[in-house]
N, C-alpha and C positions, 0 to 999 in steps of 0.2 A: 762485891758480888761478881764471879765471874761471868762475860757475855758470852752468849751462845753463838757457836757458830753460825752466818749465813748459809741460808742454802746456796747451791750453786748456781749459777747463772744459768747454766742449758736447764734447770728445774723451773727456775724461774719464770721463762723466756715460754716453756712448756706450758708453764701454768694458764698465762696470760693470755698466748691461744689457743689456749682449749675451747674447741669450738661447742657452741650449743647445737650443733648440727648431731651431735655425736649421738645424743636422745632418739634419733631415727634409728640408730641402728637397737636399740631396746623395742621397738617397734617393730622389726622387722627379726630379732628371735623369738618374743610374744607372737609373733603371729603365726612363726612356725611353730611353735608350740602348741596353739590354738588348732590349727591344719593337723597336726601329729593326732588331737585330743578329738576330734571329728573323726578323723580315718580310724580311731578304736570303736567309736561308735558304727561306722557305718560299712567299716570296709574291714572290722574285727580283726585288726592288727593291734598288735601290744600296747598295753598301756604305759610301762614303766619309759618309754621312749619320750613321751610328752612332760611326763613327771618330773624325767634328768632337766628338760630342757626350760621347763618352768625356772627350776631350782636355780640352773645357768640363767635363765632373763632376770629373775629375782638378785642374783651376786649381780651381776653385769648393770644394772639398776640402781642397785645400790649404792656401789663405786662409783660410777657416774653422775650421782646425785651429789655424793661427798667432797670429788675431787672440783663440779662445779658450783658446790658453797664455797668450796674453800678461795675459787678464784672469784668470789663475791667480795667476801671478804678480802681477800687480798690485791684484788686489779678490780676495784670496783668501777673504775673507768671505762676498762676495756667490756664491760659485763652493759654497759649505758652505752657505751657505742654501738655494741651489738644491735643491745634491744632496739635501739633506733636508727639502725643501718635501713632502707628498703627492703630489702632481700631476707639476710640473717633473723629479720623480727618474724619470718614465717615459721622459722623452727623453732620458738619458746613452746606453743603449744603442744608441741610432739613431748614434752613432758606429761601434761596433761592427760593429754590421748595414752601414752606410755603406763598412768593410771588405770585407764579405763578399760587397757586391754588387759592389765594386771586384772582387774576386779573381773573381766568375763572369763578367763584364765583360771581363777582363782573358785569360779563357781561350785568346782567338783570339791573344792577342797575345805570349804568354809564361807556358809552362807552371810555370816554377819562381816569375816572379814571381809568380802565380795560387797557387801552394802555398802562398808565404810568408806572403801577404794568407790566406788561408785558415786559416793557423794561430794567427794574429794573430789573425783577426778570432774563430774560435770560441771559441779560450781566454776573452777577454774578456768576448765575450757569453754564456758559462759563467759568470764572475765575476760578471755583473747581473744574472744570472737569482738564481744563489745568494743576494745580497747585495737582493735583491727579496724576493722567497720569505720570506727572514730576516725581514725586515723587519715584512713583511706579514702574518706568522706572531705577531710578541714585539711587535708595538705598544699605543701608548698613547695616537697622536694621531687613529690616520683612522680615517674616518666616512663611512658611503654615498655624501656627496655628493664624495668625494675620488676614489670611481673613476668612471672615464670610457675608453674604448678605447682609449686612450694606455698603458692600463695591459698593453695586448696585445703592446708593444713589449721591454719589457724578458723577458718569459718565452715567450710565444708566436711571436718573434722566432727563435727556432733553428729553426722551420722552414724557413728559411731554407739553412740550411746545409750538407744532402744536395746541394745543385743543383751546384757542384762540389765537395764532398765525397764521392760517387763516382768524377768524372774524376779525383781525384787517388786513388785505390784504399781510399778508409778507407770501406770499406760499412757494416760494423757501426758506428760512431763514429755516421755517418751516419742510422743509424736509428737511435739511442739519442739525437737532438737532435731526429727528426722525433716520436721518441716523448711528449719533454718537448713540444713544442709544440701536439703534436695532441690530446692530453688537456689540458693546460692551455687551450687554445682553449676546449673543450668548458664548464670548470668556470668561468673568466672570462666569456664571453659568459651566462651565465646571472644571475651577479654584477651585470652591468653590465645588459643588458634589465633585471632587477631595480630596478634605482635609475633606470634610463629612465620603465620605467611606474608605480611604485609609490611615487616619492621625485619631488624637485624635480627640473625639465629642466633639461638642460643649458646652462651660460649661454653667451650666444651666440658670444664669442670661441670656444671649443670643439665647438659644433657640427659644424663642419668634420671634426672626428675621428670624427664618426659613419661616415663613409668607411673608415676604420682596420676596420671589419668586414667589410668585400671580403676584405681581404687574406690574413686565415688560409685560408680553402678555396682562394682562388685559387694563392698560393703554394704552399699543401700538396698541389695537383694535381700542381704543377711538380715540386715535389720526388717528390712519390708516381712520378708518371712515371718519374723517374731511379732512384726503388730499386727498381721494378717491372720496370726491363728496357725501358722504354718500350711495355708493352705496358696498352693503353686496356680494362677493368675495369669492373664495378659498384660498387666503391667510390670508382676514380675519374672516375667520372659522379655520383656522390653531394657530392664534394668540387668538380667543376667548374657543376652546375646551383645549387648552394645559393651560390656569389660570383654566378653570373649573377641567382638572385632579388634578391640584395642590392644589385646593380648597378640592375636594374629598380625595385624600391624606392626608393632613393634618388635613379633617376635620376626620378621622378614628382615629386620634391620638390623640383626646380630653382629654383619661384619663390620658395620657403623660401631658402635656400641665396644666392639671387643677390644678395639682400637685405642680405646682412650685413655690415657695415663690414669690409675687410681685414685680418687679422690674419697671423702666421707661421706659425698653426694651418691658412689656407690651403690648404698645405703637405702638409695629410691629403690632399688629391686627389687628387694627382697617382701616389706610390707604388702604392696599389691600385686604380687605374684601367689604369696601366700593367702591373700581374702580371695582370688582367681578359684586357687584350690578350694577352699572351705565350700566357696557357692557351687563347684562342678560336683565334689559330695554331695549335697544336699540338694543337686538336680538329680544324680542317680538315687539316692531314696525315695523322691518323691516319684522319679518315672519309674526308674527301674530298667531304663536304656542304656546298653551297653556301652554308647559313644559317654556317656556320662561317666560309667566307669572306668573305662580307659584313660579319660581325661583327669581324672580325679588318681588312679596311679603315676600318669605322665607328670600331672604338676606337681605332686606331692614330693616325686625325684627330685622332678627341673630346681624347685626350692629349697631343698634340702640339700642341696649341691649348689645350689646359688650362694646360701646363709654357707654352708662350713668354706669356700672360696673370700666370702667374704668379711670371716672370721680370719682366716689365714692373713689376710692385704693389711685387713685393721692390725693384728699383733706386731706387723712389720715393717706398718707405717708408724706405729708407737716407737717401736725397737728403735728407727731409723730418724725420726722426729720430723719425718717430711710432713706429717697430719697438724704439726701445728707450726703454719708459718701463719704470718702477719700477708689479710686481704692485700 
């Protein structure tokens, strides 16, 4: 029988770090997608624009999902290292969540495949949160400098899950995942400012994740929305003005930020820039103030220029194989 060739070594070499980080950026076209699928709703721009980009998060998704079984299967070492790195273990759930944004994505398109995805996706990211939690609770190795907002992913991530977990009639469910996420948001951002100002900063690959703090208030507007009835509240103006400080924050610090060599960390931009947008939408429907719709053109740009910028770096950090070097 003749043997098959090996692959080649720089294939190899690729496979092995291919980071689980990369699921963020699924995260962050889904969400532009989502932003796109709202502004036909509310600010009656095109739909087939959100539709393409579905179709792109769905390919982009699906590559991603295959290329990291295959490094299961094949560096299943390195796939155990990950998971149990401090750090790296916060982005398995952005799979998960990469689900659930699929299924709220998915809602215009098919109610049942929209459930399925839904119950896929919260199970799971029920299992990361628990298996986070655990972890984080009975350790022996992490240490201040190990958290970072990334760490908002694997537990503060269920807020996520109301958005259509309503449409599909599980209301209680619904607010028993907004309830994990909205308290734990609370007890992690105080953890993490902590080691911001009182410990070493963040080293600059990571930076980027400082954006990962938009996205609890902005998301848990969204979702607050959907278990409230859709009706606009002083706590959900408490949860949509505290992403818009944070947005303004962060957005002062551009020349910090512009500065940084490219990483897959990235990737943090794009996700809670895009939920920024959806909640400044759906503050101009509900008021019908122009500063809402303003905002809701501005960011709907800023993101759509953020995501194709950072499709461009990803294709050429692939090309170039600087995205997968060995921690």
């Amino acid at each position: 029988m003749t043997e098959l060739p090996s692959p080649p070594k720089i294939a190899i070499a690729r496979l092995q770090h291919f980071p689980v980080a990369f699921f963020s950026m699924i995260m962050g076209t889904l969400g532009l997608t989502l932003a796109w699928q709202k502004s036909a709703n509310v600010l009656a721009l095109p739909t087939i624009i959100s539709q393409v980009l579905l179709i792109v998060s769905a390919t982009l998704f699906a590559i991603i999902v295959s290329v990291y079984l295959l490094k299961i299967v094949r560096h299943s070492s390195s796939v155990i290292a990950e998971f149990n790195h401090p750090i790296t273990m916060s982005f398995f759930p952005a799979f998960s969540i990469s689900i659930i944004l699929m299924s709220i994505a998915t809602l215009e398109v098919s109610t049942e495949l929209s459930r399925f995805l839904w119950i896929l996706g919260s199970t799971l990211q029920l299992i990361f949160t628990l298996n986070a939690l655990t972890r984080w609770i009975h350790h022996r190795h992490f240490q201040i400098t190990h958290s970072t907002p990334a760490w908002f992913i694997p537990v503060v991530g269920n807020i996520l899950i109301p958005i259509s977990g309503v449409e599909h009639g599980f209301y209680e469910v619904s607010w028993f995942f907004f309830s994990i996420g909205i308290i734990y948001w609370i007890v992690l951002k105080t953890l993490i400012f902590n080691r911001i100002i009182f410990h070493e900063p963040l080293p600059e690959r990571l930076l980027p994740t400082l954006f990962i703090l938009i996205a609890p208030p902005a998301v848990g507007f969204i979702s607050y929305m959907k278990l409230n009835h859709d009706v606009l509240d002083s706590f959900g103006r408490v949860l949509y003005y505290a992403a818009a400080f944070l947005v303004l924050l962060l957005m002062t610090q551009f020349s910090r930020f512009s500065r940084i060599q490219f990483y897959i960390s990235w990737w943090a931009y794009s996700f809670p820039l895009a939920a920024f947008t959806i909640t400044s939408e759906i503050m101009y429907s509900r008021t019908g103030a122009p500063l809402f719709l303003t905002l809701s053109y501005l960011m709907l740009g800023i993101v759509s220029l953020v995501v194709t910028l950072l499709l461009y770096k990803t294709v050429k950090g692939i090309i170039s194989g600087s995205l997968f070097q060995a921690d």
